[in-house]
Structures are given as structure tokens and as C-alpha cells.
N, C-alpha and C positions, 0 to 999 in steps of 0.2 A: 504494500500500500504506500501509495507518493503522496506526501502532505506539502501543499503548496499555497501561500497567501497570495491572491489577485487581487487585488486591490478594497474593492466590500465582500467580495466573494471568499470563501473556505471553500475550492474543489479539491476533491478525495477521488484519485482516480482506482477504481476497484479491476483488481485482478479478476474479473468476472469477461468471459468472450465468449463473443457472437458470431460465429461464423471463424474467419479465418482473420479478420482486424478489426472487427467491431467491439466497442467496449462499451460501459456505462459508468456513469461518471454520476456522484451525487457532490452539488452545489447546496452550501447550507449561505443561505442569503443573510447578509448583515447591513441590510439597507436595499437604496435605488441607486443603481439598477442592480435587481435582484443575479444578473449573470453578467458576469466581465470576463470571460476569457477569451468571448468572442461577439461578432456583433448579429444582435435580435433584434426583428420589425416586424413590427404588422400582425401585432399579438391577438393570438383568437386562445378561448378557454372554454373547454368543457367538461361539468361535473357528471360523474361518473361512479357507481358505488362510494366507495370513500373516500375519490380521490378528487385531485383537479388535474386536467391534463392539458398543458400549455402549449398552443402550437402556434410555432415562429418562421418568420422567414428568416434568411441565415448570407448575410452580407460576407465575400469573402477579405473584401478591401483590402486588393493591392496596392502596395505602397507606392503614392503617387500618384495614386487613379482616381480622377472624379467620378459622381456619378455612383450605378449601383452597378454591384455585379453579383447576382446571386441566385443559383442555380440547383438548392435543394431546401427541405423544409427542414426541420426539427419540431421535435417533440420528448416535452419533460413532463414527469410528475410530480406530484406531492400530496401526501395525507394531512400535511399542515400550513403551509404558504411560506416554511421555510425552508425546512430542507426537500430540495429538487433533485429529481432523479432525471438525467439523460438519457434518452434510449439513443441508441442509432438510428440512425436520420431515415426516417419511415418512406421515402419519397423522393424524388429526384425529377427535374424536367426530363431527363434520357426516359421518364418511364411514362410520359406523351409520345409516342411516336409520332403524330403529325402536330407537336408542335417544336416552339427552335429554343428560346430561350427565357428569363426572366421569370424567377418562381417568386410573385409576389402575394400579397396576402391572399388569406384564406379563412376557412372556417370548418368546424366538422360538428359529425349532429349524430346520435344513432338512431335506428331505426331495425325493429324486429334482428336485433339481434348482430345487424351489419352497422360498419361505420363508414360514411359518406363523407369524403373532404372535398368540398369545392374551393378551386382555386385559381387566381387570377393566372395568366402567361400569354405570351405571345402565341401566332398560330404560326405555322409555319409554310402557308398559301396563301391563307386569306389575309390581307394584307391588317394588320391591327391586334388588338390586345383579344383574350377570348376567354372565356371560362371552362375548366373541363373539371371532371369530376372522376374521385378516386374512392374504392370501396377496401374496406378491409375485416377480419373479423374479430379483428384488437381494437382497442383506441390507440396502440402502441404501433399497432401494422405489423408487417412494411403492408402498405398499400399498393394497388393496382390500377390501372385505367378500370372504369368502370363500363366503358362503352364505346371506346376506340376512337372518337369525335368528339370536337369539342359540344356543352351544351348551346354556350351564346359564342355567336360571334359576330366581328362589327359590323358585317353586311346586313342582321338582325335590327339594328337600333341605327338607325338613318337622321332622324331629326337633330342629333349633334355633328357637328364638320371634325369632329376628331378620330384620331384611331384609336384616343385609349379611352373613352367610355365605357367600356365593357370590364371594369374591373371590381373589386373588392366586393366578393360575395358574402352576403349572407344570411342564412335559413333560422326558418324557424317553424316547430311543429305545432299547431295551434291545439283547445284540447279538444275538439271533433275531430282530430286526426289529420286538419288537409293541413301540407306544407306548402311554406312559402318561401320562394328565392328574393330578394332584395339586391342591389349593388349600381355602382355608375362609379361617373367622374362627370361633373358639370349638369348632369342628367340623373338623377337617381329614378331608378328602374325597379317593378315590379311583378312576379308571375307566380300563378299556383304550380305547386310540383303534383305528377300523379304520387300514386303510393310507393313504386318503384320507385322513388327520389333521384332516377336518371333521365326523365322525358319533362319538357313543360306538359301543362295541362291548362291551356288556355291562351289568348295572347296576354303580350307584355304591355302592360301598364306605367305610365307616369307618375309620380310625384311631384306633388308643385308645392315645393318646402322652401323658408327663405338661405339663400346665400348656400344651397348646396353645394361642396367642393367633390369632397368623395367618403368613403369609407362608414359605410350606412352600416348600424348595427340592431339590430330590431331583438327586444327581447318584453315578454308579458308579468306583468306582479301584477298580483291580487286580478283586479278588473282592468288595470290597464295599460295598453303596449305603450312600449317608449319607441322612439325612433331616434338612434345617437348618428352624429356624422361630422365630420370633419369640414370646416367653414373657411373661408376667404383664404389668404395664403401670406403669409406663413400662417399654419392653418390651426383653428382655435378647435375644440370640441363645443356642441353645442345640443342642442337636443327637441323633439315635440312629441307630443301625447296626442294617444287616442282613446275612445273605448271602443273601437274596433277598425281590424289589422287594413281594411282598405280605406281608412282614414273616414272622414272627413283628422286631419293632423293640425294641432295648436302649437306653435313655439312657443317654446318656453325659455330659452336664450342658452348663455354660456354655461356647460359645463367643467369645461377648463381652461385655461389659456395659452397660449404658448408655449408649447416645451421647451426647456433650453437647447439652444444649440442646434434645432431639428425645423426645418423650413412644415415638415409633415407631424403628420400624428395619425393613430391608431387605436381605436380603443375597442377591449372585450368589457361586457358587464355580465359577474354571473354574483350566486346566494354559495355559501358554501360555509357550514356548520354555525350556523346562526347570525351570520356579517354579510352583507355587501362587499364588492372588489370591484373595482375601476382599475385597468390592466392596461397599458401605454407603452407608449415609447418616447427616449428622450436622445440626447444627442452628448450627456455628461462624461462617458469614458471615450470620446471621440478625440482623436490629437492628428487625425490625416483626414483628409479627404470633404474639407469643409460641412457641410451641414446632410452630409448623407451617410456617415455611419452611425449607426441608432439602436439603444437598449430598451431592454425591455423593463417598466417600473410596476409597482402595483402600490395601491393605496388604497385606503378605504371611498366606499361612497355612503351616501346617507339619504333617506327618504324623511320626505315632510309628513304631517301627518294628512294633507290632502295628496298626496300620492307624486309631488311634484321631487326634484331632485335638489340637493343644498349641493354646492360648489363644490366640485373637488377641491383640496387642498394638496398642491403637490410637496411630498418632503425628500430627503433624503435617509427620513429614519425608516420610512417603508410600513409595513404593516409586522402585528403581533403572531407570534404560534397560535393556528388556530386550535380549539381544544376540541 
């Protein structure tokens, strides 16, 4: 066993392997951002029996190089929101064959038993960003193409002049059962999934929310859905309510502001043993590559007693063991 200090990070690299160089690694988090060894964006979380299961995109940032370059997912766990367990990287763009590169965010959801990661990348014909979708029957994987073609792509969503609207997915199972895709960039986008959670089931819908940038996250309490997403640029979180998932949607303004040092931002919202979590990214272990390498932080969030959201507060002390 290697014990090595990263900066807030304690990684304990364990003599456990996967294959022939696959290892796993627990990170005991002592602050924001919760993993410095390497750089995290575009955090999506989903609870799971007793756990959280963290899934990131994974910047390789060579030195010197603007921009993004990142070309596989990652996925950690934890039964408490401190110590993180890395699995091997569940995922790779190599494992799209008809797409080419950029493994940007994503999301995943179970359903009867399988787990569904949709997630943003380029296509590899169709000229623009796409969404495809990957099944597994872990939350850990390794995952799969689930259907060999992308779901969306940008010849799909026409009323914006760009090629990357088609990105930052995200689902949600409502409690009659029917699932819902979410995502854009400038355009936030909406459709039913069938039960398969690999076909739409219906056309694709609009949002008319103010100042949507990208990175829409849709999650339900009590009676009613939030709609989170990332605003103006350099891009703030913000947030609208509904009591039901095809709107009529009320904003309700800032949920964050600014991450440091990160032009972007990302955020999961999930409940997990009796707390609220607001899950981000920030740009604080960044020393190359200006405002695009980015970690992943978690903090708490907090509900009003009419169901509206109180401001994140971002820290550096992060959140408590949950018990």
C-alpha cells in the first residue's frame, strides 16, 4: 500500500487489480475539491443502495495545451461523501464506434435492473456534438454502446445555428414510470424516453427558461421538479420550479455563482442519508491551461420551507461524513 499526500486529497493506492493494469484507488476527501490527483468535470451522481456513485469526465491536460482534451469517463464511490473509491474508468469514447472524440458530460439512471449512461461527444459523420447512450449491469460497468447510434444528433434540433447544442444530458424517471431526457446548449431541449430508455418516444420539445447557457439538470422533491442549468458565461448556476415535469417553469434565480477559476460549471443535485448535495466543478487545483482544467467540489444545499432552494455557499471545507 503507497500513502501519498495531494494536496486536500489522502489517495491510498490499493494492491487490488482489475484485469491486467486496472487498479482502484480510495481518495479520503479533506475538502474542495474533493479529488486532486487528476482533473474532474461535469459531475453527475447517482444514489444507489448505500452508496453515491460519482460520474466524471476526466481532462487529460497536457502541458501547455489549451482547451479540453478528454477522452474517457470515470466513476467513484462512496458510502459517506468522504472516502471515494475509484473504479476503472467504466467507459471510453473508443467504445462509440461511430463517434470520434470529446467525452463530455453525462448522466446515468437505473432502470429494471440495467444502468443507462447518456452522454454528450462528438459524432463522427454527422457533423456536431451528439448524445449516445451506454448500458451496463453495474453502476461500476464497464459499460457498453447500448444501440450502436447515436440517440440525438444535431441534424435533430435545427432551430439553433450551432453544432454543439446537443449536449449535457439529463434523465429522469418520473413516479408513473415515463422517463424523461433533458439537455442543450443555448437551446435547452426536451423528450419522453420509451421504457427501453434507448428510443425517444415522442418529438422533442422546447424550453423557454431565462438566460439558458447549458447543462440542464432536472431532479423531483416532494411535489416539485427543479430545473438546474448553467447561465450567461462565465457561467453562474441558477435554477426554476414546476409542479409538473412539462412545465408551465418559474425562475427562481441564482443558485451559485461563479466558480473560481472555471469560465463553466456543472452541477449534480441528489438526497443521500438524510442531507442534500450540490456536486460542481471549480477550476482551484488548476496551474496550466487557463480556465479549463476543473475539479470536482461538493457542498451542501438546502431547501426552504416552500420548496424553493437557499444559495449555495461554496467552501473549501466541503461537506461532513455522512452517517
Amino acid at each position: 500500500m503507497i500513502l501519498r499526500r495531494l494536496g486536500l486529497s489522502i489517495v491510498v493506492l490499493l494492491t487490488m487489480q482489475f484485469g491486467s493494469n486496472a487498479q482502484e484507488k480510495i481518495i479520503v476527501a479533506k475538502g474542495n475539491p474533493i479529488i486532486t490527483d487528476k482533473y474532474t468535470a461535469d459531475p453527475a451522481a447517482y444514489v444507489y443502495g448505500d452508496s453515491v456513485y460519482l460520474y466524471t469526465g476526466h481532462d487529460v491536460a497536457p502541458k501547455g495545451k489549451e482547451n479540453y482534451e478528454m477522452h474517457d469517463w470515470l466513476v467513484y464511490s462512496s458510502a459517506d461523501m468522504i472516502n471515494w473509491k475509484e473504479h476503472p474508468s467504466p467507459l471510453n469514447v473508443k467504445n462509440f464506434v461511430w463517434a470520434k472524440n470529446d467525452a463530455w458530460a453525462s448522466q446515468v439512471i437505473e432502470r429494471d435492473g440495467k444502468f443507462y449512461w447518456y452522454v454528450a461527444i462528438s459524432h463522427g459523420t454527422i457533423h456536431g456534438k451528439s448524445i449516445g447512450v451506454a448500458v451496463s449491469d453495474s453502476p461500476r460497468g464497464p459499460f457498453k454502446d447500448a444501440i450502436g447510434k447515436a440517440l440525438i444528433t444535431n441534424d435533430m434540433t435545427t432551430d439553433v445555428k450551432i453544432s454543439w447544442d446537443d449536449i449535457d444530458p439529463s434523465v429522469i424517471i418520473d413516479d408513473d414510470g415515463q422517463a424523461y431526457l433533458f439537455w442543450g446548449n443555448q437551446r435547452c431541449y426536451y423528450a419522453k424516453l420509451k421504457k427501453n430508455m434507448i428510443e425517444l418516444d415522442g418529438p422533442i420539445k422546447k424550453i423557454d427558461i431565462p438566460e439558458f447557457t447549458e447543462a440542464p439538470w432536472i431532479h423531483k422533491r416532494k411535489n416539485w421538479y427543479y430545473l438546474s442549468y448553467a447561465s450567461g458565461f462565465p457561467e453562474k448556476i441558477v435554477y426554476a420550479m414546476s409542479k409538473n415535469v412539462n412545465g408551465p417553469w418559474e425562475y427562481k434565480g441564482i443558485l451559485n455563482e461563479i466558480a473560481g477559476n472555471s469560465n463553466t460549471n456543472h452541477q449534480a443535485i441528489i438526497d443521500f442519508k438524510g442531507k442534500s448535495y450540490f456536486i460542481y466543478h471549480n477550476g482551484a487545483i488548476n496551474t496550466d491551461g487557463g480556465s479549463f482544467r476543473r475539479s470536482v467540489c461538493i457542498d451542501y444545499l438546502n431547501y426552504n420551507s416552500d420548496g424553493t432552494i437557499k444559495r449555495i455557499v461554496m467552501t473549501t471545507e466541503g461537506v461532513k461524513k455522512a452517517k
